[in-house]
Structures are given as C-alpha cells and as structure tokens.
BALOBA-1460 file (C-alpha; in Angstrom, 3 decimals):
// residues 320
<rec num="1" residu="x" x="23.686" y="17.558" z="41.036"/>
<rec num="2" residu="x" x="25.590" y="16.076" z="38.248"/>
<rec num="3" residu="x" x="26.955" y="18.136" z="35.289"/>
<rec num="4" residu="x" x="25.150" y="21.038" z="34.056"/>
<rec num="5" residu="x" x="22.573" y="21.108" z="31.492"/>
<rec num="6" residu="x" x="22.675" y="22.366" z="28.047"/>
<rec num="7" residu="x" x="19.561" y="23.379" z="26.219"/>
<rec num="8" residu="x" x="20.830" y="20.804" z="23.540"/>
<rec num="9" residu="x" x="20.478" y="18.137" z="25.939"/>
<rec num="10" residu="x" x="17.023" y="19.118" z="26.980"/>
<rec num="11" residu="x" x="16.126" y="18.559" z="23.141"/>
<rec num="12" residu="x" x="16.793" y="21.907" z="21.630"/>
<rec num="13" residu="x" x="19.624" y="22.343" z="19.092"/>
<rec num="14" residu="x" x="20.668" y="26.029" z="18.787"/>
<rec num="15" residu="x" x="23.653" y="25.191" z="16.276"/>
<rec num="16" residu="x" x="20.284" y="23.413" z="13.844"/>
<rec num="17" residu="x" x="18.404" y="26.751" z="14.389"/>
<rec num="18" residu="x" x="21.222" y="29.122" z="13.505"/>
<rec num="19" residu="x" x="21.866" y="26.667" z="10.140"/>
<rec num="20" residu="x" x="17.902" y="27.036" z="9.604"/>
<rec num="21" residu="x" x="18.294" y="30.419" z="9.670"/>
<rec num="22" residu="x" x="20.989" y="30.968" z="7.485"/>
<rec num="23" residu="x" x="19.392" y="28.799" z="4.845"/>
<rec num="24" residu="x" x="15.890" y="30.756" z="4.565"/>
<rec num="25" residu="x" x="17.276" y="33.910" z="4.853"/>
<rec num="26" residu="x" x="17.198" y="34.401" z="1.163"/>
<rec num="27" residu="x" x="13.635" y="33.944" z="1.190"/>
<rec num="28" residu="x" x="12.576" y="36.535" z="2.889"/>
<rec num="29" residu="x" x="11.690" y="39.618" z="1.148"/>
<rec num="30" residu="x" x="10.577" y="43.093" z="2.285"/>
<rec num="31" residu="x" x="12.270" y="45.459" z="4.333"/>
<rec num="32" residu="x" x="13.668" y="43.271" z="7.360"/>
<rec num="33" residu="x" x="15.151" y="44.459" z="10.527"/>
<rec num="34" residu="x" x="15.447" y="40.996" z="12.507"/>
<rec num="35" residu="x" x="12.644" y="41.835" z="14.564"/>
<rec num="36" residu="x" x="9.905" y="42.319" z="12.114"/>
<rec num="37" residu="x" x="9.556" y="42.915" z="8.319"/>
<rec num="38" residu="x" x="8.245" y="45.970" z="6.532"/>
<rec num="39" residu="x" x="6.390" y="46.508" z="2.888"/>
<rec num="40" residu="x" x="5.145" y="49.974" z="1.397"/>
<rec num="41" residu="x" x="1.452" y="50.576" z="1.149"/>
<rec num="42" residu="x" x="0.072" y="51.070" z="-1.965"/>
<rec num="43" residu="x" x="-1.507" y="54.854" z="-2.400"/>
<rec num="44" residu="x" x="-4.924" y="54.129" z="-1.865"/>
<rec num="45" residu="x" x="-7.827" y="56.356" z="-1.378"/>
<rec num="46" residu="x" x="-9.429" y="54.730" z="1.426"/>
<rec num="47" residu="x" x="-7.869" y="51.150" z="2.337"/>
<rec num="48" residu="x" x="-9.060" y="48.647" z="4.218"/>
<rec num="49" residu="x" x="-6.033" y="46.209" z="5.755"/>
<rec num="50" residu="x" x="-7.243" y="42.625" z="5.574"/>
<rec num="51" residu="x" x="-5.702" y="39.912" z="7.141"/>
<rec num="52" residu="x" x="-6.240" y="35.842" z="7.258"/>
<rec num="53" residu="x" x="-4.572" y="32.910" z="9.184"/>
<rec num="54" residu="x" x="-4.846" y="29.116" z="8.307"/>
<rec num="55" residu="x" x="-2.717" y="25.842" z="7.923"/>
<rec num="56" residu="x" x="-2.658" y="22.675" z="6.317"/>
<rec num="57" residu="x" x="-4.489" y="20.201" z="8.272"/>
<rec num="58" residu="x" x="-3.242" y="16.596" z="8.428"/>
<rec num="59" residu="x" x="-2.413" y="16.942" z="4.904"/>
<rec num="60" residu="x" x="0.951" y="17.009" z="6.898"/>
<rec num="61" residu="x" x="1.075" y="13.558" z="7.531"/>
<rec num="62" residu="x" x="0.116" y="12.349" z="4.435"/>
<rec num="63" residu="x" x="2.788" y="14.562" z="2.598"/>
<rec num="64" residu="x" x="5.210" y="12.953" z="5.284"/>
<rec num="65" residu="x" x="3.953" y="9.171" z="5.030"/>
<rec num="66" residu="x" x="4.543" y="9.809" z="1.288"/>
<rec num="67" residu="x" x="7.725" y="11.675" z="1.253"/>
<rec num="68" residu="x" x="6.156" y="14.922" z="-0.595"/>
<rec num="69" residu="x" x="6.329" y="17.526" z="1.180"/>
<rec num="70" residu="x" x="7.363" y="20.032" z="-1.807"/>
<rec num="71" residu="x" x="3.619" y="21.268" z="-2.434"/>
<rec num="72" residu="x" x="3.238" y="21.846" z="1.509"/>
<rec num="73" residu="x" x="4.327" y="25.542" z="0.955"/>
<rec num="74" residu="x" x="1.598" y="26.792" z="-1.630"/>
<rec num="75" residu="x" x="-1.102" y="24.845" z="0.454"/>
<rec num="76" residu="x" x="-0.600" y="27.084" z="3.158"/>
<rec num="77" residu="x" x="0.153" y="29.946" z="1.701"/>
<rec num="78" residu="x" x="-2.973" y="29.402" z="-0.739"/>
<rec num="79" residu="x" x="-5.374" y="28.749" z="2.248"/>
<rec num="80" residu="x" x="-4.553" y="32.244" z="3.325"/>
<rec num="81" residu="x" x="-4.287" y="34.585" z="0.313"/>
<rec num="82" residu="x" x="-7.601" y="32.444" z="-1.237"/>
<rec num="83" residu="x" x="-9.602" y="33.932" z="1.541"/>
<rec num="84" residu="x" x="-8.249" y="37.740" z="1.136"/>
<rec num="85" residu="x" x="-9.257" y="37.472" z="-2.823"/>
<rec num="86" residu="x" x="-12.818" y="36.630" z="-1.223"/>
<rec num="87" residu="x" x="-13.044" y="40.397" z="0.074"/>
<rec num="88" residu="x" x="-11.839" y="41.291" z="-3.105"/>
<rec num="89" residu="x" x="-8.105" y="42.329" z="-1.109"/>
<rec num="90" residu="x" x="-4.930" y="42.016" z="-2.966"/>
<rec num="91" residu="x" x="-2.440" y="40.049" z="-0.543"/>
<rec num="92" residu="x" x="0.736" y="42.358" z="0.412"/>
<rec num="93" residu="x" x="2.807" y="40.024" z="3.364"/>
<rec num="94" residu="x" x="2.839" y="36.652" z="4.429"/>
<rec num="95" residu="x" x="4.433" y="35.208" z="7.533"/>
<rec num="96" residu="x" x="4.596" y="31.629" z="8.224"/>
<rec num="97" residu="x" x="5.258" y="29.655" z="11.897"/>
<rec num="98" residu="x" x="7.069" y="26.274" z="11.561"/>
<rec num="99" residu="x" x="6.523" y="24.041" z="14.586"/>
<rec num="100" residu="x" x="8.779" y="21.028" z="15.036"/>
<rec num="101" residu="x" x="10.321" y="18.142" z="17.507"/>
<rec num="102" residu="x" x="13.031" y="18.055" z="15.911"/>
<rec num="103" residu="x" x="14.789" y="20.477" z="13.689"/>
<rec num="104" residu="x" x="15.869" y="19.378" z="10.692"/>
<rec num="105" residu="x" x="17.752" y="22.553" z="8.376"/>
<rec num="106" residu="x" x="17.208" y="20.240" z="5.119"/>
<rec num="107" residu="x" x="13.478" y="19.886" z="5.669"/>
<rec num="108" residu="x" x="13.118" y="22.785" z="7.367"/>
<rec num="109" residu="x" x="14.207" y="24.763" z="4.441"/>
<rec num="110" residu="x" x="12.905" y="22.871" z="1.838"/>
<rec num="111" residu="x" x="9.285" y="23.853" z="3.378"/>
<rec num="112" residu="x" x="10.185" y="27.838" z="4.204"/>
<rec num="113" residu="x" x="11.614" y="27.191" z="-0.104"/>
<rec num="114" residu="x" x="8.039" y="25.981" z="-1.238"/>
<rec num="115" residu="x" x="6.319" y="28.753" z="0.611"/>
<rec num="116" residu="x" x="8.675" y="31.539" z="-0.827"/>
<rec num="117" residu="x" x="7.884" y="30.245" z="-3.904"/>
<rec num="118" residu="x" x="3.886" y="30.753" z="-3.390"/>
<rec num="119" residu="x" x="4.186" y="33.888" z="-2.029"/>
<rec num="120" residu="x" x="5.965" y="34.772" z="-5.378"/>
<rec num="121" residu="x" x="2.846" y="33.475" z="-7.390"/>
<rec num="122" residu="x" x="0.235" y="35.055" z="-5.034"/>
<rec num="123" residu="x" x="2.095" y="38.307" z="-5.303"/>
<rec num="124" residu="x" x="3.081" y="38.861" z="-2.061"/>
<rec num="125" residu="x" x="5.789" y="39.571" z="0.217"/>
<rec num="126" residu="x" x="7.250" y="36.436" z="2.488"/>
<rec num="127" residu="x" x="8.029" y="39.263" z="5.545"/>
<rec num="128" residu="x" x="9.154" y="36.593" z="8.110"/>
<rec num="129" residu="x" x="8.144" y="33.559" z="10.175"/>
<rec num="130" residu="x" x="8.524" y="31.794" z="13.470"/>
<rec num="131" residu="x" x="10.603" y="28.412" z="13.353"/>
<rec num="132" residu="x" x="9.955" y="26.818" z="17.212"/>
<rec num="133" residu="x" x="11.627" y="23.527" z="18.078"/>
<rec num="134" residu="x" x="9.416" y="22.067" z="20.672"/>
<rec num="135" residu="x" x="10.567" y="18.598" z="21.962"/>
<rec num="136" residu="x" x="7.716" y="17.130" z="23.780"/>
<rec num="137" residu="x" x="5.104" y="18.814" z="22.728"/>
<rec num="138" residu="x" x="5.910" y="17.101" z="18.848"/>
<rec num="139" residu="x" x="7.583" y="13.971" z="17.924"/>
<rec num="140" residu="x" x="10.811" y="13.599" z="16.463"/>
<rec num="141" residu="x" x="9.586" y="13.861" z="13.132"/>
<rec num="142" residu="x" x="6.512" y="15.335" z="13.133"/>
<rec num="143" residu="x" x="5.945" y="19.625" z="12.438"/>
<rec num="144" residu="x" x="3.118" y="21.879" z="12.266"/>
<rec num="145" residu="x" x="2.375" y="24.916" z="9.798"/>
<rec num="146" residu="x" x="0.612" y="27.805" z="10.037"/>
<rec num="147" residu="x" x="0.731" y="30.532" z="7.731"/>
<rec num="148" residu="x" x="-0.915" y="34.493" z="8.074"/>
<rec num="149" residu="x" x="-1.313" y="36.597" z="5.737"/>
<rec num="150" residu="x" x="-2.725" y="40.057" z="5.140"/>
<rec num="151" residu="x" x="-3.804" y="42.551" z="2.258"/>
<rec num="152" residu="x" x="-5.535" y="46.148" z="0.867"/>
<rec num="153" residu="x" x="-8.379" y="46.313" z="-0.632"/>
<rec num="154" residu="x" x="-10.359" y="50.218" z="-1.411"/>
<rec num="155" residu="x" x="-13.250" y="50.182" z="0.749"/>
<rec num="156" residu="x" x="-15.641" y="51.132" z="-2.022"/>
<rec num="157" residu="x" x="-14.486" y="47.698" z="-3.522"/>
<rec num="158" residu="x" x="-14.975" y="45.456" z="-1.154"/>
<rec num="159" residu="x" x="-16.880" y="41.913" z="-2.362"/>
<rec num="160" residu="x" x="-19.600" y="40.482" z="-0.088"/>
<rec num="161" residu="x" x="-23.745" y="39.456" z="0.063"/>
<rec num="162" residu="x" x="-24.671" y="42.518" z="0.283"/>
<rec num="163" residu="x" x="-24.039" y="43.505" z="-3.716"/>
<rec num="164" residu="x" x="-25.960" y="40.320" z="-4.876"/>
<rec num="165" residu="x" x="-28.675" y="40.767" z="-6.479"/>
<rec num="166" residu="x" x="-31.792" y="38.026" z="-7.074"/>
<rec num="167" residu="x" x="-30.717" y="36.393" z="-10.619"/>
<rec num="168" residu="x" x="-27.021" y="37.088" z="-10.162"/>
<rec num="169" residu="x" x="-24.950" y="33.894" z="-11.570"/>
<rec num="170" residu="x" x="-22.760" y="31.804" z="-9.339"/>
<rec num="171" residu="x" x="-19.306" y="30.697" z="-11.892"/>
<rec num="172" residu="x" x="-17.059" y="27.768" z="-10.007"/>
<rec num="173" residu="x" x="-13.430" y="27.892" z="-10.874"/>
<rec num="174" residu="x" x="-11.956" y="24.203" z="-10.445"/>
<rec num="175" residu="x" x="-9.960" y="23.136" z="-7.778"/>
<rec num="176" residu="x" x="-6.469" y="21.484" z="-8.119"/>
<rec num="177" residu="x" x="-7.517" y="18.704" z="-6.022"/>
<rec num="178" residu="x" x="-8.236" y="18.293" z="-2.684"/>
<rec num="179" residu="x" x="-6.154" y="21.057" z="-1.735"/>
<rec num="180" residu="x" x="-6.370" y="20.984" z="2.293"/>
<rec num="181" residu="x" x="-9.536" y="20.113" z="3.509"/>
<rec num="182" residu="x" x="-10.904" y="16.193" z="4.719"/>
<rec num="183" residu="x" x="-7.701" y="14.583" z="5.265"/>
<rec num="184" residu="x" x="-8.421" y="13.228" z="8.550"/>
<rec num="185" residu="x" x="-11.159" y="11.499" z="6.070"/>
<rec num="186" residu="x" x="-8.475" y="10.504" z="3.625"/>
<rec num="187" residu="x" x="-6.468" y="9.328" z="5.708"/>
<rec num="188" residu="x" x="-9.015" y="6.837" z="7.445"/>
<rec num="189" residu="x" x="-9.708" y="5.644" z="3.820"/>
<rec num="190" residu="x" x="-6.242" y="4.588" z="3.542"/>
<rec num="191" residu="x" x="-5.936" y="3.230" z="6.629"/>
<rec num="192" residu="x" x="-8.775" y="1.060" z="5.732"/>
<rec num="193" residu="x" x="-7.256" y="-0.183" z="2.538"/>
<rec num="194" residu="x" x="-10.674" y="1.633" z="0.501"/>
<rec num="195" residu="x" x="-7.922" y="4.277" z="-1.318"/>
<rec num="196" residu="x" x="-4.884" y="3.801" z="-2.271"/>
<rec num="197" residu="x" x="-2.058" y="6.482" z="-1.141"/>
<rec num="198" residu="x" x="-1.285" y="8.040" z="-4.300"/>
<rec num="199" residu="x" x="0.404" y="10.841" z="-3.975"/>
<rec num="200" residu="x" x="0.449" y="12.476" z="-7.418"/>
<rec num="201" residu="x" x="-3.843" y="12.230" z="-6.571"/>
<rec num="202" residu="x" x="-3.914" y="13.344" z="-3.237"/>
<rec num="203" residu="x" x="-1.497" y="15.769" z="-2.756"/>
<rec num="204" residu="x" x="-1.814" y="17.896" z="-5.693"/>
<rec num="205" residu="x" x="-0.881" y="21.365" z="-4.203"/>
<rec num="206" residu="x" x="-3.922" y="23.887" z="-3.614"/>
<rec num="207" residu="x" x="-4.139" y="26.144" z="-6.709"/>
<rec num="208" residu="x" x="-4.058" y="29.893" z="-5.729"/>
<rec num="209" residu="x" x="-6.856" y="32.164" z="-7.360"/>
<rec num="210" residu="x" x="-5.213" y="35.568" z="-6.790"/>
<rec num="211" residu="x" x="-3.977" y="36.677" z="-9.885"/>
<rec num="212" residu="x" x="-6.921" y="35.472" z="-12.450"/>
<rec num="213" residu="x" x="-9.186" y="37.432" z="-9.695"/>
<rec num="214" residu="x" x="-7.432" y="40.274" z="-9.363"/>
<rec num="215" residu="x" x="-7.074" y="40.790" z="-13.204"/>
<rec num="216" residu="x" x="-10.875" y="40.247" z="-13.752"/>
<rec num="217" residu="x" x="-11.743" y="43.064" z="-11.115"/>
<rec num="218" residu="x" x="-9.115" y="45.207" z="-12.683"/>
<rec num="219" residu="x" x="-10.628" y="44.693" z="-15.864"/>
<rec num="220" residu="x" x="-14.373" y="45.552" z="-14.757"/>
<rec num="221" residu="x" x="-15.591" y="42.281" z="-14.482"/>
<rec num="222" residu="x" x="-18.722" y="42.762" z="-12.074"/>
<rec num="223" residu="x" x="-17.761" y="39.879" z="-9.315"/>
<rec num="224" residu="x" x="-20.391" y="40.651" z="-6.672"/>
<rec num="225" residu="x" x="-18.996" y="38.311" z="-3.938"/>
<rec num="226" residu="x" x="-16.966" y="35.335" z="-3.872"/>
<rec num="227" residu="x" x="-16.445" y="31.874" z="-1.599"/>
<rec num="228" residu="x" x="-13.228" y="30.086" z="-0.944"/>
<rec num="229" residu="x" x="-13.958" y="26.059" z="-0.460"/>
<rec num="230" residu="x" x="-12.571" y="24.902" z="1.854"/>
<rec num="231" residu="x" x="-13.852" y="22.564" z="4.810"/>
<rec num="232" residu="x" x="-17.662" y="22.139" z="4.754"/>
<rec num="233" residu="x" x="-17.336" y="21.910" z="1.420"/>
<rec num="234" residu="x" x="-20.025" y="23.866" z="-0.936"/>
<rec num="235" residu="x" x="-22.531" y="23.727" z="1.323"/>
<rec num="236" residu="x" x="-21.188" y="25.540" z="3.564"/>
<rec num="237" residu="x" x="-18.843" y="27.695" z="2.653"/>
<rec num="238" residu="x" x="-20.968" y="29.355" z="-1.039"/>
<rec num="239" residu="x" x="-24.141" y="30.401" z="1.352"/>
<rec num="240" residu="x" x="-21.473" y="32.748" z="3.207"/>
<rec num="241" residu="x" x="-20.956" y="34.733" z="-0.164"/>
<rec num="242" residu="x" x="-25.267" y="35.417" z="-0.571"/>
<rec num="243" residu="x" x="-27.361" y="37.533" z="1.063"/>
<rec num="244" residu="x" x="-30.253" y="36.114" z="4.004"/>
<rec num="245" residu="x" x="-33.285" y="34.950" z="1.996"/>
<rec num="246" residu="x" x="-31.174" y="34.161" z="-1.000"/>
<rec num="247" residu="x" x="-29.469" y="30.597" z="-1.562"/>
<rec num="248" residu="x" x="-27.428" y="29.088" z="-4.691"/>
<rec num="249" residu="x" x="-29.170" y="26.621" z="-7.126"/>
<rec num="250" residu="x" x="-26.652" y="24.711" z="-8.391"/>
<rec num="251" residu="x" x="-26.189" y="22.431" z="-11.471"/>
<rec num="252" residu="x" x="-24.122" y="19.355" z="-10.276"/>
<rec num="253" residu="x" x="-23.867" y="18.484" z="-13.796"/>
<rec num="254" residu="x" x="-22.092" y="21.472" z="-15.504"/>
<rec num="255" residu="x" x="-18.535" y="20.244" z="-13.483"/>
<rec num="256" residu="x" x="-16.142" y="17.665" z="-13.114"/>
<rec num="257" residu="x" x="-15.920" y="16.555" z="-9.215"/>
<rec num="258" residu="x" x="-12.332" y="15.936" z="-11.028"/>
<rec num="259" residu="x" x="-9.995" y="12.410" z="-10.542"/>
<rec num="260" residu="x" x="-9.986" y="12.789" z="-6.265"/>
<rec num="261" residu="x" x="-13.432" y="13.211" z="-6.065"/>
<rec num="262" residu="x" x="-14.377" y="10.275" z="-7.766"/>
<rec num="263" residu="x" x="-11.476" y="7.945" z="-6.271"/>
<rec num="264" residu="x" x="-13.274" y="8.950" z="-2.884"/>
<rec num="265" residu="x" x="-16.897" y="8.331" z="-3.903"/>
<rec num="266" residu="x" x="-15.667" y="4.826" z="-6.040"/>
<rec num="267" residu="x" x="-14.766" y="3.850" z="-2.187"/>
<rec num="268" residu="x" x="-18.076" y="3.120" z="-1.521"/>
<rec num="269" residu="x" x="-17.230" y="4.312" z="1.839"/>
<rec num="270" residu="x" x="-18.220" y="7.643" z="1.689"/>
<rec num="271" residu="x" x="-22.082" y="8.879" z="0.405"/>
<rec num="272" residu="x" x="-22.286" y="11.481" z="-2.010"/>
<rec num="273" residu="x" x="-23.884" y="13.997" z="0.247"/>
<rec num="274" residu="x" x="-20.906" y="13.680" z="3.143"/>
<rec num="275" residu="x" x="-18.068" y="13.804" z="0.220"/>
<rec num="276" residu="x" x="-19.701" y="17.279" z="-0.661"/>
<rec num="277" residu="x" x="-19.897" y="18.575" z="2.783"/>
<rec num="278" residu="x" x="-16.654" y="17.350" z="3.097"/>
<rec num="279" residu="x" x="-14.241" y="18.050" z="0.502"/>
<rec num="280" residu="x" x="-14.264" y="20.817" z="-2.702"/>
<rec num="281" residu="x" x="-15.443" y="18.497" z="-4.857"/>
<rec num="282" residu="x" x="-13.853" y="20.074" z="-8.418"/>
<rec num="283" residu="x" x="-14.814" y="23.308" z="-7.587"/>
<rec num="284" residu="x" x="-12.384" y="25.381" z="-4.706"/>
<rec num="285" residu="x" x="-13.720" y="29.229" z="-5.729"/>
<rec num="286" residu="x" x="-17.144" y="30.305" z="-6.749"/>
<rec num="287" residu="x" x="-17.869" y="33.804" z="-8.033"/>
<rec num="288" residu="x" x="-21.285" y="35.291" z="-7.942"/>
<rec num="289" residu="x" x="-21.318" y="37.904" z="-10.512"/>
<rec num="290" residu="x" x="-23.725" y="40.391" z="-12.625"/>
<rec num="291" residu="x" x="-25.113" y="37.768" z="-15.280"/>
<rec num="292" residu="x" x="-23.851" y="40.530" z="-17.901"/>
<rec num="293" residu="x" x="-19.838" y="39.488" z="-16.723"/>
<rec num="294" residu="x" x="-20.139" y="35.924" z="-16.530"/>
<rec num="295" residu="x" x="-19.175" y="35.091" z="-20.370"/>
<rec num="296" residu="x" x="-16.122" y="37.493" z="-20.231"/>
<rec num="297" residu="x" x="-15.318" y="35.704" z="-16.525"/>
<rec num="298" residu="x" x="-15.565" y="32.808" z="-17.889"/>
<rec num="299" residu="x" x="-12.952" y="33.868" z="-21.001"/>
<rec num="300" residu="x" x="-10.594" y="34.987" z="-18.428"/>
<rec num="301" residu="x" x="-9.825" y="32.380" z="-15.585"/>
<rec num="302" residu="x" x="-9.159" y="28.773" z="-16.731"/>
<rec num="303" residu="x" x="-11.626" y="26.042" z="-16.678"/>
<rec num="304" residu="x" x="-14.150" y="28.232" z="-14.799"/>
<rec num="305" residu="x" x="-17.806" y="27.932" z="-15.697"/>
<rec num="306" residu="x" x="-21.628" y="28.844" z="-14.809"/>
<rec num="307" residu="x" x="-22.361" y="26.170" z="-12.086"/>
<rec num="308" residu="x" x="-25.681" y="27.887" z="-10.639"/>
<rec num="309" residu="x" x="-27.848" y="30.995" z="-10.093"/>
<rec num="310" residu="x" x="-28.775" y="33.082" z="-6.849"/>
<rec num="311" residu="x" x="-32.484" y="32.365" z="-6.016"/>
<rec num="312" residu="x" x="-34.178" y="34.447" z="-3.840"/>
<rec num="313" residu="x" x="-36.644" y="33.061" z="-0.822"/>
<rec num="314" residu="x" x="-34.109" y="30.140" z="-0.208"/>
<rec num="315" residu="x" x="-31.195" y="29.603" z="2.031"/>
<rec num="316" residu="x" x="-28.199" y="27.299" z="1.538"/>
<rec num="317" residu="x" x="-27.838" y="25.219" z="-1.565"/>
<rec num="318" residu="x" x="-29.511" y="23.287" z="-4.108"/>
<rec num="319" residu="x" x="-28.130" y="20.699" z="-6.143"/>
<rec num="320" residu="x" x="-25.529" y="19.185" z="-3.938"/>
C-alpha cells in the first residue's frame, strides 16, 4: 500500500496555513474568539441589519498577469460596502474568503493587508475570513476572492424609489476607473493587441463612497435613493434606484467617461452603446436627490456633479 499519506502530499500545506495565519492576525479587528468575530451595535431606535456579498471578477488575472495585486483588497471590499451606502446603511463588519491552489503566506498576506486597509477607510470592522487551499479545483497560482459585508441603517432612513419624486435630480460621483466590472472584456482587448496592459490605467483600485455619503446624510442632505455601478453599467444598474413609470434623462455631456473609458472606445473594438452597458463609464455612484440638495451635494463629495433628472412616464435611461 506503500507509505502513508500526508495531507501535504495530497497538495495541502498545513505548516503555509499556520504561517498565513500568523501573519494576518493583526488585521483582524473586533472582538475575536477563533470561531467567529464580534462588534457592538450602535444604539439605534429601530435598525435594520444590512448585509452584501461580491468579488472581484477576473480583475484577478489581470492584477496577476501584471504583478499588482496591492489594489485587489479595496476592490473587494469597495464592491461590498458601495452597495450598503445604496440603502443608505453604514457598514459595521467585513469578512473576506481567500481561495487558492497554492498557498503562498507572502501573497496571501499581502492581499488579507490591502483589504484591512479598506476596511479602515470604509469604516468598518475586518471580523475574519476563510483562507481555503484547494489543489485541483485552482491552479498553482491562481486564487479567488470574495468579500461580505454587512451594516445598520434606522429604518425610517432607509434610501430607495419609493422617496423619488418626478423632477428629483440624478448627481454622478466619478469613478476611479474601471473598478471591477468588464474585465473578461478587457482582457479580450488585450489579448487581441487593441489595448495595451497598462496597469496604472486598468487597475486603478475601486474608490469607496462611504464616508462622503454618510457625511452628506448626516448633514441633511436630501439623497432620495442611490445606485452603485457596477456590471450593466448605467443602464442598468441607475433604473434600480427610480420608481416604475419614472426613468433617468441623462446628459452624456456634463462628465468625463475619464482616461479608461476612452482607451476602450479609441479601440474601435467596442461601440459606444456596449462600453456603457458594460463598464462605469466615469461615473461608479449616482445620487437622486431633492433638487433643493443638489448644489450643497455637489460642495461636499469630490468631482460629483448634476448628470440628469428623473422623468416621469419613462423607464430606463436616456442619454446613454
């Protein structure tokens, strides 16, 4: 039967797990008892617990083809919290799962640093995570992220279609870049020799709204509703923050698609209308607010501006 097996011969290195481990430790914040982590809740009169899961696409292999994987951290942890803000929900914990072939501490680490590091921004708690090395199911060198994340909000302040109102104004706040939507896209362009793989362009890390939202709403602004961009691009993704039988009328001209956006359309590969349904396009949160608090929103969060209006007796959106 030959000599017995180790589960370091069947591809699994406990020794690389228990460095891993000692490493990230320091990251993790919150009361931890091994098993779980804990936060206090806020005194609240009548919280609602909001939670959100997403990862980073094949962003992944980009960042790996490239050798950047340093912004991988805030691009998952700002998929996550950027959806909570939508709701209007300040983001409490955030756990992350690490999937690899091959466990690598230095990497490993470097990745769990990046997302303590966002959680820190988004004002949240990094609670714990899940680090599985799974020969077989990944390569040697390929890994997987997934991030979760989950927040209060009161229930009498919770953002959504049902508070617009017909004439309501739509601000966009500009995105950082791509942030972690179309890759597969990206990629392909690469692969075809049509973009060039520029990291400092395409991997830009996802910019996380939290803090300029949170301050506004503390400060009275009247946000009615708000829309994350992420895949689907505007088109998709603004009509879920309006009402049925109201849509968004946009003005394409009053923002800059910024530098990826138009290194992807000077392709020539990709049409205008896909690129939009597609990527962010310069814009990666839109706010619908009372037309009285869009000067003051405006004032407050950087670069953001009136991009459109709420019409009523439409769906979806014009201008895009």
């Amino acid at each position: 039967m030959g000599e017995p097996l180790s589960y370091r011969a069947a591809g699994v290195d406990l020794d690389a797990a228990s460095d891993h481990t000692s490493r990230i430790a320091g990251f993790v914040s919150g009361g931890v008892t091994g098993f779980a982590g804990a936060v206090p809740l806020p005194q609240m009169r009548d919280p609602l617990l909001v939670s959100s899961t997403d990862g980073v696409g094949t962003k992944l292999l980009l960042a790996q083809e490239l050798g950047r994987l340093e912004g991988l951290g805030q691009d998952l942890v700002a998929m996550c919290v950027n959806d909570l803000i939508c709701v209007g929900a300040r983001p409490l914990v955030f756990l992350d799962y690490l999937a690899v072939g091959k466990l690598d501490p230095n990497i490993t680490a470097e990745l769990v640093a990046s997302i303590a590091a966002a959680c820190a921004v988004a004002g949240c708690a990094l609670v714990g995570g899940e680090t599985a090395e799974l020969p077989g199911l990944y390569a040697k060198h390929h890994f997987d992220l997934a991030g979760f994340a989950s927040g209060v909000v009161e229930r009498d302040d919770v953002l959504g279609p049902e508070r617009v109102e017909e004439g309501d104004l739509i601000v966009g706040v500009p995105s950082s870049g791509l942030h972690s939507n179309g890759y597969s896209l990206v990629r392909k362009l690469i692969e075809e020799r049509a973009l060039l793989p520029d990291a400092g362009l395409l991997l830009e890390p996802t910019r996380i709204y939290v803090a300029e939202v949170l301050e506004a709403l503390r400060l009275g602004v009247r946000v009615r509703s708000a829309a994350h961009i992420t895949g689907g691009g505007l088109p998709e993704n603004l009509p879920r923050a309006l009402p049925d039988g109201m849509g968004a009328e946009l003005d394409r001209s009053s923002w800059d698609i910024g530098d990826a956006g138009r290194a992807i359309l000077e392709t020539g590969r990709v049409d205008e209308q896909e690129a939009f349904r597609t990527f962010n396009m310069g814009l990666g949160m839109c706010l619908v607010v009372a037309p009285e608090s869009a000067e003051r929103l405006t004032g407050l969060i950087a670069g953001a501006r009136v991009v459109g209006t709420v019409q009523p007796g439409a769906t979806g959106v014009e201008g895009v």
